[in-house]
Backbone bond lengths (Angstrom), bond angles and torsions (degrees), N, CA, C in turn:
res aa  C-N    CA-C-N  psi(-1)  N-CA   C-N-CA  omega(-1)  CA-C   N-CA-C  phi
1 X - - - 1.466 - - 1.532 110.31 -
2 X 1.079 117.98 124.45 1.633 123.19 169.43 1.267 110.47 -81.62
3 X 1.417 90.59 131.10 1.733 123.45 175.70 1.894 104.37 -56.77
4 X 0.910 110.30 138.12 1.334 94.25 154.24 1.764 134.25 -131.10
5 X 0.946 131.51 107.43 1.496 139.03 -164.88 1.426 117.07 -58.56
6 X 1.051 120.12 135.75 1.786 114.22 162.22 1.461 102.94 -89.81
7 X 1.514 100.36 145.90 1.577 102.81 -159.02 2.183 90.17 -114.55
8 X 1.153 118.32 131.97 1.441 119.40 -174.72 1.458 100.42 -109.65
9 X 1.610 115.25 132.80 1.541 117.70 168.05 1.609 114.52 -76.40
10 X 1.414 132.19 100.50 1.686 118.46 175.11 1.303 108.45 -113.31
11 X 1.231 137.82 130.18 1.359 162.80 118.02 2.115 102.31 5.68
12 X 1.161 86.44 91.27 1.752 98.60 171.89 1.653 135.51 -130.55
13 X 1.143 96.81 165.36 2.091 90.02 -179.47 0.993 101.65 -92.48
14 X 1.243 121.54 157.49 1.464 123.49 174.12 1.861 102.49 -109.33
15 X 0.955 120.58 108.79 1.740 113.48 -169.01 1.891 104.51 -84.49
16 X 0.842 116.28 125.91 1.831 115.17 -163.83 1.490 77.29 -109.07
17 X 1.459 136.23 -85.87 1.297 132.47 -168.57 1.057 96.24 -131.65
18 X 1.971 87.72 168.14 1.408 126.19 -163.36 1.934 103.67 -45.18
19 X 1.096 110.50 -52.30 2.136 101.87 -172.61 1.302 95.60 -62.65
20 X 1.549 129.38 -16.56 1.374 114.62 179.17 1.750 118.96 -57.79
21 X 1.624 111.47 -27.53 1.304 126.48 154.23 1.220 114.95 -53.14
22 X 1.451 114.67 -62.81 1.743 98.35 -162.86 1.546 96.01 -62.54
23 X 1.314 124.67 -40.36 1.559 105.47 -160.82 1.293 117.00 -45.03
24 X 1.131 119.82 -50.64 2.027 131.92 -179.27 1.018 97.63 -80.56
25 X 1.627 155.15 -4.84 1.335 133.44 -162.05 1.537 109.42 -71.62
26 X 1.849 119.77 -28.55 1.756 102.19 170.99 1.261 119.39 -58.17
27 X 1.101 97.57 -49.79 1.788 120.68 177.03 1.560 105.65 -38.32
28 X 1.386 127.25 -80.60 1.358 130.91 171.10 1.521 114.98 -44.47
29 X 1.043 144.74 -79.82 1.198 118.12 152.55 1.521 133.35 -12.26
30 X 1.047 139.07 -102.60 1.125 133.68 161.44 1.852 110.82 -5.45
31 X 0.936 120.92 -61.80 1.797 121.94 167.02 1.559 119.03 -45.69
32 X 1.298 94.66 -48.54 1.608 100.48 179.71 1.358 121.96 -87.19
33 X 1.218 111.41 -17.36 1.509 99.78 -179.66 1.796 100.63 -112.34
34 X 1.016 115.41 -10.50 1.467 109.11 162.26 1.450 129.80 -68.21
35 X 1.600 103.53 -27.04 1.552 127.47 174.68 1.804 96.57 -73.25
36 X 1.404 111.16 -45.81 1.369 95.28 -178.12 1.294 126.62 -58.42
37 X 2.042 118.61 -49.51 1.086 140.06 -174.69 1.712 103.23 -56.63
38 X 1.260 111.81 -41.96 1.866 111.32 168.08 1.794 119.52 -59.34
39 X 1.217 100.99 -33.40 1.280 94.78 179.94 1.841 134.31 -109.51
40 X 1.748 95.02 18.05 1.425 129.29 166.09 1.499 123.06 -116.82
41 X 1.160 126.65 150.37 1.210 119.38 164.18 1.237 100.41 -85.84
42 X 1.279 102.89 140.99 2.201 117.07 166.51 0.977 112.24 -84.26
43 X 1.410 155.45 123.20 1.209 163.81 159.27 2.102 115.33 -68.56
44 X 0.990 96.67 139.53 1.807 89.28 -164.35 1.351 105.34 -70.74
45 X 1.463 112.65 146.95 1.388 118.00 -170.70 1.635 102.37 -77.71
46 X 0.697 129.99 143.66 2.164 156.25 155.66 1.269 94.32 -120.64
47 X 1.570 106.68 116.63 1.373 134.16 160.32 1.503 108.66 -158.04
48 X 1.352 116.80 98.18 1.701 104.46 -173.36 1.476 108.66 -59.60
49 X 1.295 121.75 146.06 1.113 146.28 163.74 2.092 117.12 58.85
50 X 1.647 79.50 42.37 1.555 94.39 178.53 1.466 111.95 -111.72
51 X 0.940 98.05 148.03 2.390 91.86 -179.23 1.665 100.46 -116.41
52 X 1.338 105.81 121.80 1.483 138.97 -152.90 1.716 76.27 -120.34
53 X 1.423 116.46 93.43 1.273 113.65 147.13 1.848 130.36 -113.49
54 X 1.365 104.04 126.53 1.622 129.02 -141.39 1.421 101.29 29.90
55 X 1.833 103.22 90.15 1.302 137.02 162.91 1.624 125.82 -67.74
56 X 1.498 123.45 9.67 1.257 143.15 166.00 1.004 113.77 -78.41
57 X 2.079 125.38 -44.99 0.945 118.76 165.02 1.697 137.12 -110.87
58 X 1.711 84.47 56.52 1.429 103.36 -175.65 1.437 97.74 -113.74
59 X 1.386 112.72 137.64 1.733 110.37 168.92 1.693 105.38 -130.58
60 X 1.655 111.31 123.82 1.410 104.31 -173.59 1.478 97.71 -112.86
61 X 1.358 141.76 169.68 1.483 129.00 -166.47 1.257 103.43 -142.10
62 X 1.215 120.55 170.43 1.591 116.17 -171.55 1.429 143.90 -46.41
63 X 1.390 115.13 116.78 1.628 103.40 169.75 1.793 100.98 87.85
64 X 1.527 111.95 16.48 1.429 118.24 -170.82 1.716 105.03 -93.69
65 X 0.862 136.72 112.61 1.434 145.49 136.28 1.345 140.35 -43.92
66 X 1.586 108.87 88.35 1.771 103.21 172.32 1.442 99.81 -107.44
67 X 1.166 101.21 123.60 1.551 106.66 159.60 1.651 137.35 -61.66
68 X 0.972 129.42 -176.48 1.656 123.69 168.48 1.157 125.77 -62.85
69 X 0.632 91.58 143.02 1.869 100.12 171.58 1.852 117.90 80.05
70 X 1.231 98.97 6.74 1.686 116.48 -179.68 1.210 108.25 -74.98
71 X 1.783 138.64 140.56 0.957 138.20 157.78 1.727 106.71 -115.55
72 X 1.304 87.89 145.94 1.940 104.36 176.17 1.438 89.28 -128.68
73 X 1.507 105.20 138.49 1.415 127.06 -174.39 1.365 113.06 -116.86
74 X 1.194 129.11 73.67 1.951 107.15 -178.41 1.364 104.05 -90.65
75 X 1.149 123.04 51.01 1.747 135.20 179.93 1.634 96.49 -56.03
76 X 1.299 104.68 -50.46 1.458 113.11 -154.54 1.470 115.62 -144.56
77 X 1.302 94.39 36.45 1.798 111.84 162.43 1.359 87.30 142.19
78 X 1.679 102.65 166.64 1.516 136.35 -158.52 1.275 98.09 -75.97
79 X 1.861 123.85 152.60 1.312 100.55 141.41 1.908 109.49 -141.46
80 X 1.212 100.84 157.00 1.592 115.00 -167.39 1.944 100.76 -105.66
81 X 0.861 81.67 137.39 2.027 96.15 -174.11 1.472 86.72 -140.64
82 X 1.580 107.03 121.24 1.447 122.61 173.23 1.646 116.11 -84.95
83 X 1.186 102.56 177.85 1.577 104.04 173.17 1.764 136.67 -55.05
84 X 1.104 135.67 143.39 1.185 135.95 -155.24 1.458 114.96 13.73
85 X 1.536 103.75 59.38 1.270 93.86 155.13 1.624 116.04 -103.56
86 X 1.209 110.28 148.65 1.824 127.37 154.34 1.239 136.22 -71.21
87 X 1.407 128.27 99.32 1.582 128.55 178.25 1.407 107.88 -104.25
88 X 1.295 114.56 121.23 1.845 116.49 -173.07 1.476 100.91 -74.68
89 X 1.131 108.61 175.52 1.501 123.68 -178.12 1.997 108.60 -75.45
90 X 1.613 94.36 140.75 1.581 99.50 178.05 1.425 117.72 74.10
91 X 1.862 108.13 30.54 1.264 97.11 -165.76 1.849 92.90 -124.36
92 X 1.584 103.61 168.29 2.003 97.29 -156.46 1.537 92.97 -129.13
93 X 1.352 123.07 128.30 1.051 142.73 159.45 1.324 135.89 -94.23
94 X 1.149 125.08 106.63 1.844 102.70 -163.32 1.913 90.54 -134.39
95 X 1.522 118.04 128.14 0.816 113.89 145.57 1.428 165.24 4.83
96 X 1.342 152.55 115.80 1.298 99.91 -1.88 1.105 115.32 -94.12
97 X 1.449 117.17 167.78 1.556 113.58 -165.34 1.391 105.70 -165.36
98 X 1.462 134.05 149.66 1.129 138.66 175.33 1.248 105.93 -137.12
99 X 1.808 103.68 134.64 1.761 106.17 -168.76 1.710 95.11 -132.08
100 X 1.580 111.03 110.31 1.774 102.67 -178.59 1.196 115.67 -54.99
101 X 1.460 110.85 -135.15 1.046 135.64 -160.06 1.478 114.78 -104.71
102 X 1.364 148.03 132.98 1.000 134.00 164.83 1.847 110.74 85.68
103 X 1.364 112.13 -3.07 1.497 94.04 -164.88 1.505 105.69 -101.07
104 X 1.389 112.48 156.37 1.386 140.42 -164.75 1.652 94.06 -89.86
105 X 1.346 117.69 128.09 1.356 114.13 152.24 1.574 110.81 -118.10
106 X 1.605 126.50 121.28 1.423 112.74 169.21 1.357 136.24 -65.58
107 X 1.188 138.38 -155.16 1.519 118.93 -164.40 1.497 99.69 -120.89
108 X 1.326 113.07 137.04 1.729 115.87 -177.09 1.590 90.06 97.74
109 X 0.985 136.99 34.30 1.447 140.28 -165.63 1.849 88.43 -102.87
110 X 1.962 122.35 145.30 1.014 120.71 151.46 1.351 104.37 -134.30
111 X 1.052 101.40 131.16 1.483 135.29 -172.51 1.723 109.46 -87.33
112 X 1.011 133.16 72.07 1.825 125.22 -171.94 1.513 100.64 -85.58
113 X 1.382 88.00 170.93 1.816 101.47 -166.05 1.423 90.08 -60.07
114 X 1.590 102.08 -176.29 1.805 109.47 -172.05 1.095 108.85 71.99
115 X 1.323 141.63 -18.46 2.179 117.23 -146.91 1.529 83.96 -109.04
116 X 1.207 96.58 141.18 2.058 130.96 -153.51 1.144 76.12 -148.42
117 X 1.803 121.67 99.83 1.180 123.94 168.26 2.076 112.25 -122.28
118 X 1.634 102.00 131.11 1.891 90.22 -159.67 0.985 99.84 -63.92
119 X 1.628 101.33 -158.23 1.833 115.74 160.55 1.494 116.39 -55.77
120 X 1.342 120.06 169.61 1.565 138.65 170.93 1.829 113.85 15.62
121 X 1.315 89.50 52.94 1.445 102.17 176.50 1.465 95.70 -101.68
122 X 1.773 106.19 158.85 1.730 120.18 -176.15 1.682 101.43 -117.81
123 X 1.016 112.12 93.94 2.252 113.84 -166.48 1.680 89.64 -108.19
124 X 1.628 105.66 133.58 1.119 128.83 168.48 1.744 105.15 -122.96
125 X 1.263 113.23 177.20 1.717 139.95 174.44 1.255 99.23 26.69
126 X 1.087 159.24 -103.52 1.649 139.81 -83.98 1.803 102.28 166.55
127 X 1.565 100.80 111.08 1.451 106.78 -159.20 1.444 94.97 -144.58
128 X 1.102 106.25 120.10 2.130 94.96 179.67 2.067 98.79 -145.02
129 X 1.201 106.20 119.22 1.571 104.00 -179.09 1.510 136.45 37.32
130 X 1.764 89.97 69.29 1.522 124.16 -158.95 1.283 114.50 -121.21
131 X 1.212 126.16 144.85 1.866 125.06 -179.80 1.440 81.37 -116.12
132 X 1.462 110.57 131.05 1.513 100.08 163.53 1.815 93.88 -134.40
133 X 1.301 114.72 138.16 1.378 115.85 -162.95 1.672 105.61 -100.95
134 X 1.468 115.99 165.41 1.587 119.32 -157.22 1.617 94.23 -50.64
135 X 1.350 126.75 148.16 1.512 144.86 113.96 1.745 89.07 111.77
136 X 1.119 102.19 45.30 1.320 104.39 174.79 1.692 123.04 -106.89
137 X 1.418 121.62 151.77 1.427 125.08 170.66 0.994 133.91 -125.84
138 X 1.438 101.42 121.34 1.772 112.42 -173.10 1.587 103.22 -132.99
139 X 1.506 128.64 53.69 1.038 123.79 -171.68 1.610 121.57 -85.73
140 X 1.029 109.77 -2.62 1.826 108.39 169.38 0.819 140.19 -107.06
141 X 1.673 141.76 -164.02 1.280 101.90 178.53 1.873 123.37 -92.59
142 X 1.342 103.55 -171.73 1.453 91.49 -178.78 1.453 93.14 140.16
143 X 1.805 105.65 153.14 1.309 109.59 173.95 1.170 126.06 -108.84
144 X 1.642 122.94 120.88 1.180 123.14 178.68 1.750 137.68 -100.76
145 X 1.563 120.11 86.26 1.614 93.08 -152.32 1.648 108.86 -123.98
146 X 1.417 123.19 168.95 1.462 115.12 176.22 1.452 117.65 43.15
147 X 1.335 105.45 57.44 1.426 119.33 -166.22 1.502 119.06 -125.82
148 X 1.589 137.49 159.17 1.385 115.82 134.03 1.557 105.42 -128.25
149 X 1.134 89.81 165.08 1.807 109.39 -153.62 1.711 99.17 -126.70
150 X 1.455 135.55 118.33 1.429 124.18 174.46 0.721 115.71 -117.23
151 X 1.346 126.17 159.14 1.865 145.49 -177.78 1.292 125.37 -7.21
152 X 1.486 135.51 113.74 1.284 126.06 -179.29 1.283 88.86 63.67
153 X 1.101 145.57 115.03 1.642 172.28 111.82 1.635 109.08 -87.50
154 X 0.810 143.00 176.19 1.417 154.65 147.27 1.981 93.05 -155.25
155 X 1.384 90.53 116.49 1.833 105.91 157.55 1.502 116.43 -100.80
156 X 1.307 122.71 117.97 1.389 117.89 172.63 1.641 125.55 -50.09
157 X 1.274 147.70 131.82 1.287 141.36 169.43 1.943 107.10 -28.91
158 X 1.009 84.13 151.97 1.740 97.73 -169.03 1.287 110.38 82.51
159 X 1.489 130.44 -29.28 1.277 106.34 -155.88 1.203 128.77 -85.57
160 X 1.615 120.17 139.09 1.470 114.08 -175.16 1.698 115.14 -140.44
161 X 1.425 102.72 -169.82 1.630 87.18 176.14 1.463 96.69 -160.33
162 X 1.353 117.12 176.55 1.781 130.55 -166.80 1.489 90.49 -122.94
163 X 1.551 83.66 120.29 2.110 107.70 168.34 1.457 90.92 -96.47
164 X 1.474 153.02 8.07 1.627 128.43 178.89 1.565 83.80 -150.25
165 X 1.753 101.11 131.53 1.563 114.51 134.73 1.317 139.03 -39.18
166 X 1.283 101.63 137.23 1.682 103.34 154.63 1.713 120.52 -20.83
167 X 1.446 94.88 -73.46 1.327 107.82 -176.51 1.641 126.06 -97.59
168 X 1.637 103.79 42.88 1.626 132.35 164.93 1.015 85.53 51.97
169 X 1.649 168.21 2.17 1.521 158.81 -168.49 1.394 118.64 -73.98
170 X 1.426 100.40 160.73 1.806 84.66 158.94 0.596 154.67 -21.17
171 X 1.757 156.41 92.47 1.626 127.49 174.20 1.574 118.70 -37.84
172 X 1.551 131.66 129.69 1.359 126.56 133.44 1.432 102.80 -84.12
173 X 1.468 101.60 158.18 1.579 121.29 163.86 1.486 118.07 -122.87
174 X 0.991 136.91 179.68 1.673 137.18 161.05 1.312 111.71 -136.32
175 X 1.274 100.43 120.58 1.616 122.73 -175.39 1.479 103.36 -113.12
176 X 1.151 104.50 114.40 1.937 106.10 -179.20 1.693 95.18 56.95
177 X 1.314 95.85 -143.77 1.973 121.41 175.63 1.459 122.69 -74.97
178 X 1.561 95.03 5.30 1.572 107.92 161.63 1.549 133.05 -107.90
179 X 1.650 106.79 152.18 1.465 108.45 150.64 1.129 141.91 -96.22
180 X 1.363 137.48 113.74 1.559 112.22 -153.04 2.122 80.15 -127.30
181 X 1.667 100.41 139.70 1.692 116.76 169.80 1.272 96.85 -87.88
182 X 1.124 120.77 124.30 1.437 131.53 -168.54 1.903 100.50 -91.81
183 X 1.304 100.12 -17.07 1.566 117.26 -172.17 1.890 115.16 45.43
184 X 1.518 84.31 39.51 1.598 78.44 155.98 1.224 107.30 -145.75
185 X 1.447 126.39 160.43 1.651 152.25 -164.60 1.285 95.93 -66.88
186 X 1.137 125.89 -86.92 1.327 139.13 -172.54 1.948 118.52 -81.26
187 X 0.978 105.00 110.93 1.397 112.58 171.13 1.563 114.74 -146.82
188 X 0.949 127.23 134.42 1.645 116.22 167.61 1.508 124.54 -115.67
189 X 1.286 141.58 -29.14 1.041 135.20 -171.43 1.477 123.25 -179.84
190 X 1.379 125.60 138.19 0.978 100.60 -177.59 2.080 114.74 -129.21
191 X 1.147 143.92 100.91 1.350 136.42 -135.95 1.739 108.37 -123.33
192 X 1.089 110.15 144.33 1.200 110.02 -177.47 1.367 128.83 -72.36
193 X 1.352 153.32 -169.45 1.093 141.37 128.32 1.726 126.00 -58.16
194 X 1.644 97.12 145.80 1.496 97.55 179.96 1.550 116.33 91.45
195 X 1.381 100.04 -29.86 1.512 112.90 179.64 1.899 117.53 -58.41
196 X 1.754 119.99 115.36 1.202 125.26 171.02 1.401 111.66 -87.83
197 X 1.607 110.76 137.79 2.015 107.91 148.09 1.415 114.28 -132.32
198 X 1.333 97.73 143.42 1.455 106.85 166.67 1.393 119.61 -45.68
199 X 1.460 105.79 -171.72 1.675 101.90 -148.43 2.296 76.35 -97.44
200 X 1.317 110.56 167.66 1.771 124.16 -164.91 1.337 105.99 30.08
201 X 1.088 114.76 34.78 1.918 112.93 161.06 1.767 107.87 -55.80
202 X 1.189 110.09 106.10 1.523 119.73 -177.31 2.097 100.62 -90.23
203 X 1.190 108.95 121.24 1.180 104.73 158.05 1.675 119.59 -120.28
204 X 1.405 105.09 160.34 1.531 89.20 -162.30 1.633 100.57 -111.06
205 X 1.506 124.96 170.77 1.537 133.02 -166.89 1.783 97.45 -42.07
206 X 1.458 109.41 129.26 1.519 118.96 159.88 1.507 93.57 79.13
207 X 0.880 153.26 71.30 1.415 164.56 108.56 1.580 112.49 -30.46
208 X 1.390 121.85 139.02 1.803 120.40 161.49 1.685 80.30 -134.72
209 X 1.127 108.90 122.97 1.508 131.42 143.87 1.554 95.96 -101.06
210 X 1.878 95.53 141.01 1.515 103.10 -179.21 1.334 120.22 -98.60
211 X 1.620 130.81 -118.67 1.813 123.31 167.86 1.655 93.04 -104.92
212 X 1.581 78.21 161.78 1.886 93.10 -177.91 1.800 130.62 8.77
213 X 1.281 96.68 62.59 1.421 129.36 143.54 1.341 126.50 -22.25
214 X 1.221 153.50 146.34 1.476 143.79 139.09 1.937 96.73 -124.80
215 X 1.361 105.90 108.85 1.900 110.63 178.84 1.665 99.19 -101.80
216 X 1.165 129.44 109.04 1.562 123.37 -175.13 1.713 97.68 -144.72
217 X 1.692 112.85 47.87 1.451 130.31 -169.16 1.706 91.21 -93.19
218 X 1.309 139.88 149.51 1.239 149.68 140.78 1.544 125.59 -59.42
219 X 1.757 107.68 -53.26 1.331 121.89 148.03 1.683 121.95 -68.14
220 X 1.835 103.82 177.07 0.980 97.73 178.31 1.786 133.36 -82.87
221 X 1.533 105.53 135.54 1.892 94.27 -178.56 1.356 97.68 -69.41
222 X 1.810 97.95 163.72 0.988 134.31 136.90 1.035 140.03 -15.92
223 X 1.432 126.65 113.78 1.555 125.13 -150.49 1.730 96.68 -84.15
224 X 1.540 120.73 -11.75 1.388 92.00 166.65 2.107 107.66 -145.06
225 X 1.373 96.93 112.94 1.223 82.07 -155.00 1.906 85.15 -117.55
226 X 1.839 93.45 141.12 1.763 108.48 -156.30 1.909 86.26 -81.58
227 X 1.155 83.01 161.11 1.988 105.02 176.66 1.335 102.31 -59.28
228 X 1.451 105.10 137.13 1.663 120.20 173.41 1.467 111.88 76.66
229 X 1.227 118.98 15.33 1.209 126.38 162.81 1.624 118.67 -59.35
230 X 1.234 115.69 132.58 1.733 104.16 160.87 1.303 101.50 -122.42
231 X 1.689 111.63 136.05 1.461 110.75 -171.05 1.815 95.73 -130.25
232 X 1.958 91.56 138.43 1.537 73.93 179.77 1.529 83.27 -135.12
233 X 1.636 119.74 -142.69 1.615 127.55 -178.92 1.601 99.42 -100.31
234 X 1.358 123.63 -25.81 1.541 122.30 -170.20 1.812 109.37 -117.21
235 X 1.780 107.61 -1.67 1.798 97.62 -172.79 1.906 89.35 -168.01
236 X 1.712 83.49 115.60 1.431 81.77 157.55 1.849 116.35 -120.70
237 X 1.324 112.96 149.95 1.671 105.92 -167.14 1.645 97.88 -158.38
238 X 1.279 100.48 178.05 1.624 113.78 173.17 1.632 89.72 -85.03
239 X 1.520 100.82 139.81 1.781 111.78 174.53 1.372 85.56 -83.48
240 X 1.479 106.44 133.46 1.338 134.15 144.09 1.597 109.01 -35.71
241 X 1.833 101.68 138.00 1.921 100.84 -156.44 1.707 86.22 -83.88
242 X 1.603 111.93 -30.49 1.421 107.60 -146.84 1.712 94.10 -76.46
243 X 1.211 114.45 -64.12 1.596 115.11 156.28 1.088 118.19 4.74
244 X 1.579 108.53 -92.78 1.765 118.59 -176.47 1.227 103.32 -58.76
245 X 1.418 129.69 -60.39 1.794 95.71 167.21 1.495 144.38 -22.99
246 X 1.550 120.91 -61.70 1.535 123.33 164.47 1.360 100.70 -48.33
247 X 1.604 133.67 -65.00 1.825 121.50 -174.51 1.759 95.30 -47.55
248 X 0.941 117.54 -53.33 1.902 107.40 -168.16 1.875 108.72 -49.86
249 X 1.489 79.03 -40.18 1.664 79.37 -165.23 1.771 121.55 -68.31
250 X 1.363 98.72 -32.34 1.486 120.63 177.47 1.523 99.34 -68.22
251 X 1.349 126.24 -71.56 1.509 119.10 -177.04 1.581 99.65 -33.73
252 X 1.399 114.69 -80.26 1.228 115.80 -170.82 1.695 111.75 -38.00
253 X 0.880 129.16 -40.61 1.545 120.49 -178.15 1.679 105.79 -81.69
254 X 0.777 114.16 -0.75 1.889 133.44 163.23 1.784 107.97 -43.17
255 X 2.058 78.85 -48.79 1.482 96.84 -169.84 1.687 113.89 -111.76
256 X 1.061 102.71 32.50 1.350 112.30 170.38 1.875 113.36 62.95
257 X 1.476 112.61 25.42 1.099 132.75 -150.31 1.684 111.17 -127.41
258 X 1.647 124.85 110.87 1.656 101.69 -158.45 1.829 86.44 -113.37
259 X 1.132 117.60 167.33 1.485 139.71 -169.74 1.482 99.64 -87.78
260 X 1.109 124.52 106.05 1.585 124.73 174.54 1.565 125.73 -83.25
261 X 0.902 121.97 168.19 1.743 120.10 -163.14 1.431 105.41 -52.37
262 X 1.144 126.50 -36.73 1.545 155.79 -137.99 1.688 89.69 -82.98
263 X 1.825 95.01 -55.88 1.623 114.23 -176.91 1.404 123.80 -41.66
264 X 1.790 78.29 -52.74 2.334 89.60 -174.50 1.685 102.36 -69.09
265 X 1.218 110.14 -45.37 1.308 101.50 170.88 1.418 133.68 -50.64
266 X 1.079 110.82 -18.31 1.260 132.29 156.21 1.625 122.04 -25.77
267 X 1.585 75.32 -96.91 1.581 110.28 158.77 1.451 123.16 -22.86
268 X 1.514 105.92 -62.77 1.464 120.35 -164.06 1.776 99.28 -68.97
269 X 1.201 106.21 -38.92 1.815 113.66 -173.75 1.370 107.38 -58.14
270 X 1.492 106.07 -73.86 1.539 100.01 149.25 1.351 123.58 3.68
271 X 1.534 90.32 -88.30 1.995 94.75 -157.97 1.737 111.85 -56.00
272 X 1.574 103.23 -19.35 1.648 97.41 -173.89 1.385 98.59 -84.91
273 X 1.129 131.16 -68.26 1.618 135.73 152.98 1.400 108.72 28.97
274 X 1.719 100.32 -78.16 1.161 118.97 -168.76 1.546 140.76 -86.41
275 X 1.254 95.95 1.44 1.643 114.00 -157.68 2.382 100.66 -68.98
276 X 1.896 91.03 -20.26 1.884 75.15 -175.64 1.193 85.03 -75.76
277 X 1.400 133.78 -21.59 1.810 104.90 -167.05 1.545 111.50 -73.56
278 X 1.458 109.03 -28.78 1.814 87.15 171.07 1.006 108.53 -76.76
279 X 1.179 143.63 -53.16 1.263 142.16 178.73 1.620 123.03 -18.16
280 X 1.351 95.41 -55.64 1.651 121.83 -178.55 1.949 100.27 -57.21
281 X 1.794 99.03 -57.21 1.203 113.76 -145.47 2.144 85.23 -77.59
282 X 1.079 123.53 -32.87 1.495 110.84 -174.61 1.736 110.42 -90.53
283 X 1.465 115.18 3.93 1.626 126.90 168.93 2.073 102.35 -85.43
């Protein structure tokens, strides 16, 4: 006997690529955590010597720490601070914004609307309409904006990048042997998981860094550089898989966290996956 389903018409995005996220990410935010704050009671914030401005649509979560001298702004969208997280002193939060679980913010930290930051991430300096995904590090200073950022990253101190042209225009990007106009103003970068940079790694508007990366250039990289790349000032090559594995595996055990079969396979799919784009990208 056939089942039969009721079929419902809903109103959806269609996400083609990754900046297709950052573009809506205030927007989504703001939706989602406003839907939450409606359907919870907020409890009043206690934080000595913190400035809770329109503190209704602030949600801080258990065992979380803001220090003095911190401001949270929901002037102009909500913001959500997960459980035991740490915010150092003198550091600025403004709406909308989502901060998981577990993550470290250092002190002198600005937080701009957009930043979607995961679990047990380490965020330093200058962050404005950013996805940054669980177990990531951006602890120094440097500006990071109109971006997404994935799993296990490590960014060296200094490093930053440009979401606007010279000539305020479109972003193009290059994906493989293409150009694609992303047709938006502001974009900055977009990076894989696993991916390292040295410390003032400058990237410039519309960047694709791919998976597990090593960027340790003085000048500026390459606006599109393929997965498993290691880039330095004297040797560029495919990173060795077995290599970047032990660095993956060690970070991850950093965090008390081991790489499962599922993981290396990962990895390995990846590297075959990808091998015409270096190919392409060093022809």
């Amino acid at each position: 006997m056939k089942k039969k389903f009721k079929v419902k018409e809903v109103s959806a995005r269609l996400i083609q690529y990754p900046w297709d996220l950052i573009h809506i990410n205030k927007e989504q935010l703001t939706t989602d955590i406003t839907s939450y704050i409606e359907n919870k009671p907020i409890k009043e914030n206690k934080h000595i010597g913190v400035h809770f401005i329109k503190g209704s649509q602030i949600i801080t979560g258990k065992n979380s720490i803001i220090k003095p001298g911190c401001v949270l702004d929901a002037e102009n969208g909500p913001i959500f601070i997960g459980n035991e997280v740490k915010i150092s002193s003198n550091s600025v939060i403004e709406g909308p914004a989502f901060i998981d679980d577990n993550v470290t913010i250092h002190a002198l930290s600005r937080i701009h609307a957009g930043s979607n930051i995961g679990k047990v991430c380490k965020i330093g300096g200058e962050i404005t309409n950013t996805i940054i995904q669980d177990y990531t590090n951006k602890q120094h200073d440097g500006f990071l904006g109109d971006s997404y950022i994935g799993s296990w990253v490590n960014l060296g101190a200094g490093t930053v990048n440009s979401n606007l042209t010279n000539i305020y225009g479109s972003v193009k990007l290059q994906l493989y042997d293409k150009i694609i106009d992303s047709g938006q103003t502001f974009l900055g970068m977009i990076m894989g998981d696993h991916t390292k940079t040295a410390i003032n790694t400058k990237f410039t508007t519309g960047s694709i860094i791919g998976f597990a990366c090593n960027i340790l250039l003085t000048s500026t990289p390459p606006k599109f550089i393929p997965s498993f790349s290691w880039y330095s000032d004297n040797l560029t090559r495919a990173y060795d898989i077995k290599r970047e594995l032990q660095v993956a595996k060690r970070m991850m055990a950093r965090r008390n966290k081991k790489m499962t079969r599922n993981g290396e396979k990962v990895f390995k799919t990846i590297f075959t996956l990808t091998e015409k784009e270096r190919k392409l990208h060093d022809n």
